[in-house]
C-alpha positions in Angstrom: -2.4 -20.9 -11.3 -0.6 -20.6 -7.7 0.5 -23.5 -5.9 -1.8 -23.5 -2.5 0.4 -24.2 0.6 3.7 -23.9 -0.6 6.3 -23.0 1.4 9.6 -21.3 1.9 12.8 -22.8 3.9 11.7 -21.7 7.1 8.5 -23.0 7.2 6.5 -20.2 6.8 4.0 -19.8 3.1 6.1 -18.3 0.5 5.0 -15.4 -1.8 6.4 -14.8 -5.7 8.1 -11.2 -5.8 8.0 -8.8 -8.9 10.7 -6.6 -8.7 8.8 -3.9 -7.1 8.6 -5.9 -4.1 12.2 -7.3 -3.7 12.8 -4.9 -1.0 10.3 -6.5 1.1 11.8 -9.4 3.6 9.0 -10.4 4.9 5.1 -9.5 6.5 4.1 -9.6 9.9 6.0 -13.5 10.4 3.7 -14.9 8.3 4.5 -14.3 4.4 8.0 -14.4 2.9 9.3 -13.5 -0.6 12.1 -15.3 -2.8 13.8 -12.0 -3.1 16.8 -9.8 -2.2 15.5 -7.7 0.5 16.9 -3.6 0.5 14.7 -2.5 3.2 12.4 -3.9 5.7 9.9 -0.8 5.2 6.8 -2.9 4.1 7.4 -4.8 7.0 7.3 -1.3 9.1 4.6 0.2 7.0 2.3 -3.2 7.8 3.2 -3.3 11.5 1.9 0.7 11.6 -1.6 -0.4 9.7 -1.7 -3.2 12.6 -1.4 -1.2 15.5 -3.7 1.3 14.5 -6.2 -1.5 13.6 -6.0 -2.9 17.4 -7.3 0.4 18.8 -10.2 0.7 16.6 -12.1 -2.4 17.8 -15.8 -1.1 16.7 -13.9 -1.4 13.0 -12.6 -4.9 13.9 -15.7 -6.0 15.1 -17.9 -4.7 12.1 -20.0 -7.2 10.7 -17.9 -7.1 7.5 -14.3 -6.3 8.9 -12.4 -3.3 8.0 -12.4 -2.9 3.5 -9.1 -1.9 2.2 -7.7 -0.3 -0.7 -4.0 -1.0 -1.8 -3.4 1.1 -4.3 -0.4 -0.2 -6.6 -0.3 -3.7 -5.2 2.9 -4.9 -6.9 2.9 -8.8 -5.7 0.5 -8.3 -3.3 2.8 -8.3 -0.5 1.1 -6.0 1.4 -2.3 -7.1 1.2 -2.0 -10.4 1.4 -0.4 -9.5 4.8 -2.8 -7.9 6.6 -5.5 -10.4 5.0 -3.3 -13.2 6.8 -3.3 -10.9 9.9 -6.6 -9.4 10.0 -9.2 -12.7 9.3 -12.5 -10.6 9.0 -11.2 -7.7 6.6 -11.9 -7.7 2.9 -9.0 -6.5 0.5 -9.1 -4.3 -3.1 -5.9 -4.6 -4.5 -5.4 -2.2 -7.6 -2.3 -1.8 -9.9 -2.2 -0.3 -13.5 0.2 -3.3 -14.8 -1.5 -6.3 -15.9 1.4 -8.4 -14.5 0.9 -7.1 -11.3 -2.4 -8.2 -10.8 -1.4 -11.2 -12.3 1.0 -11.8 -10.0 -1.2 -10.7 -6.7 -4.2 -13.0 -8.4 -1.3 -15.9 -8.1 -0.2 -15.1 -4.8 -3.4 -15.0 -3.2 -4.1 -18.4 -4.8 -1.1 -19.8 -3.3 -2.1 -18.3 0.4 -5.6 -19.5 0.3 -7.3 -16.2 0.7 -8.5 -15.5 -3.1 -12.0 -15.5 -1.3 -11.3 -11.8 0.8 -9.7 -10.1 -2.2 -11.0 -8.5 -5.3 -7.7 -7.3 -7.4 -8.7 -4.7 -10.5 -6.3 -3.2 -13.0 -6.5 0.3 -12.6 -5.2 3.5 -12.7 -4.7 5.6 -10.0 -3.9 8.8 -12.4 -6.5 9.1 -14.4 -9.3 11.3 -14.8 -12.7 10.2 -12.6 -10.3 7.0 -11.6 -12.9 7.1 -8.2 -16.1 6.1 -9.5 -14.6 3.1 -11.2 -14.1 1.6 -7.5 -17.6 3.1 -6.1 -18.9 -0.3 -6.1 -16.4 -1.8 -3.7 -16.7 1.2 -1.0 -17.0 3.0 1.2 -13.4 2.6 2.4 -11.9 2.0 6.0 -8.3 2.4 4.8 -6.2 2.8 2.1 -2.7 1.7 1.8 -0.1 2.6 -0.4 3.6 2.3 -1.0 3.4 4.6 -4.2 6.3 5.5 -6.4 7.9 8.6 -4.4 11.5 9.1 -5.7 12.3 12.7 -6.8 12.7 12.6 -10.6 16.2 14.3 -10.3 17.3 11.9 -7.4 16.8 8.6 -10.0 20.1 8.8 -11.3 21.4 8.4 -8.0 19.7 5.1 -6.8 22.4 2.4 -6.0 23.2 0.2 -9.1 21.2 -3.0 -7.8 17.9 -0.7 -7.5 18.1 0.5 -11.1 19.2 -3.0 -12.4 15.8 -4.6 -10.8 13.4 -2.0 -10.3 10.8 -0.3 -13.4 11.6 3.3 -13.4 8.1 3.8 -13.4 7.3 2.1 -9.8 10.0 4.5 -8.6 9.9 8.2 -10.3 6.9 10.2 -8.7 7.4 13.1 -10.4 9.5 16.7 -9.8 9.0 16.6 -6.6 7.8 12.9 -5.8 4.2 13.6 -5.1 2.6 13.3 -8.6 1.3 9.8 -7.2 0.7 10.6 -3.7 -1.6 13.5 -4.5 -3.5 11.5 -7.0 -4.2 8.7 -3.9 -5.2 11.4 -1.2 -7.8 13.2 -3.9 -8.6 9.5 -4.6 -9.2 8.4 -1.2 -11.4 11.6 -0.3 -13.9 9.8 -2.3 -13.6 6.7 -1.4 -13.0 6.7 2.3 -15.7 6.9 5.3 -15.7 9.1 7.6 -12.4 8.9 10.2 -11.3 6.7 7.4 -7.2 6.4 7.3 -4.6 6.5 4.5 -1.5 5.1 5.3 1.6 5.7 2.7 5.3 5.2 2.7 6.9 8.3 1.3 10.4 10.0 0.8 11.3 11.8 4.4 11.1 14.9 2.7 7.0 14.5 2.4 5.8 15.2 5.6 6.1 19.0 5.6 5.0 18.8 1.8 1.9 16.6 2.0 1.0 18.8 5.0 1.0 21.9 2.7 -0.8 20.2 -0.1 -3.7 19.0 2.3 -3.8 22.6 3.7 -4.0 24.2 0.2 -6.9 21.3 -0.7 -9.4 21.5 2.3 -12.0 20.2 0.2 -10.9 16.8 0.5 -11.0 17.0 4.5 -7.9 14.8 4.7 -5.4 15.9 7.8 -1.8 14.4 8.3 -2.1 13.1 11.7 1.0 11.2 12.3 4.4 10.9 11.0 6.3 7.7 11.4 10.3 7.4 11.6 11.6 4.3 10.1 14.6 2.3 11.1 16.9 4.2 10.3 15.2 7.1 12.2 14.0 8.9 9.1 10.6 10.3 8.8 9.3 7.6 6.2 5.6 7.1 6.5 2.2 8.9 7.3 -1.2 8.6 8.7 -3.7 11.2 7.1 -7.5 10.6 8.2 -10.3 11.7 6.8 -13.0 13.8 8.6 -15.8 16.2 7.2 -19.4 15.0 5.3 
């Protein structure tokens, strides 16, 4: 059971981090994580979600809120931060590990916000995964920092990564899209019309996402945008859906 309220040094409610989330220093000034950051790219990927979520007012002022999908929710990090920063929206958090959801169940208890979140253990990859989250849609968005490390590239992460991280929540694959594809064909399904993915990906995926959505137009998913990260690498995209 999470401790409601708790907080970290500066003040500000503190999350539990698996080790998938240790790179992630911190959401939108309102979450932080007893962790060792690497990268502040969940903050980047969250800020992205946020901006795009202030120019769609009819979706902010929906009776509901915007619904969102996480797709391998890890701690929860990323949910629980646009929950805290978008107070009508309504979360799904999904992650094939039972500790995950565990962990995300805990973390919302601790925030306060187990009310706007319905976290299932799922999995993304298998066959027909869709219809198991039917009940909870149609979609607004879908969010999604998936494993997206090029299988022959593992070997190469720095020491501290390979000490803390599972393989698994890093290898996607040959060529690092054997997770992202399985998220775009889900969120075909799942998403309404105009409906947005947003995904943090290896700056080698924009021109190969683009070419896998162009060989699969029955999905009527585009890329539409291509974010650079701090670093000024491509490191995260905006695909939208838009056909019946």
């Amino acid at each position: 059971m999470g401790l409601s309220g708790a907080q970290s040094e500066d003040g500000t409610p503190s999350v539990h981090s698996s080790t998938r989330d240790r790179e992630m220093p911190g959401a939108c000034d309102q979450l932080s994580f007893q962790c060792s950051p690497k990268s502040p790219s969940f903050r980047e990927l969250v800020e992205w979600v946020l901006e795009e979520m202030a120019q769609r007012r009819h979706m902010m002022e929906a009776q509901d809120g915007p619904r969102i999908l996480e797709v391998g929710c890890g701690s929860g990090a990323i949910s629980l931060s646009l929950l805290t920063q978008l107070p009508e929206s309504q979360v799904i958090a999904v992650d094939k590990e039972e500790a995950a959801v565990s962990l995300t169940c805990e973390n919302a208890e601790r925030l306060q916000l187990q009310d706007r979140i319905w976290i299932v253990p799922f999995d993304v990859t298998s066959e027909g995964s869709w219809t198991h989250l039917q009940p909870w849609g149609p979609m607004d968005l879908v969010v999604s920092n998936p494993p997206y490390i090029f299988h022959q590239d593992m070997e190469q992460l720095a020491p501290e990564i390979r000490s803390y991280e599972d393989p698994v929540a890093l290898d996607g694959g040959e060529e690092g899209m054997d997770i992202i594809t399985s998220i775009l064909t889900l969120a075909s399904q799942l998403l309404k019309d105009s409906g947005s993915i947003f995904l943090e990906v290896d700056p080698r995926h924009p021109e190969l996402v683009s070419s896998w959505l162009q060989s699969r137009p029955d999905l009527y998913l585009n890329l539409v945008a291509v974010r650079k990260d701090f670093c000024g690498k491509p490191r995260f995209l905006h695909v939208q859906r838009s056909g019946p």
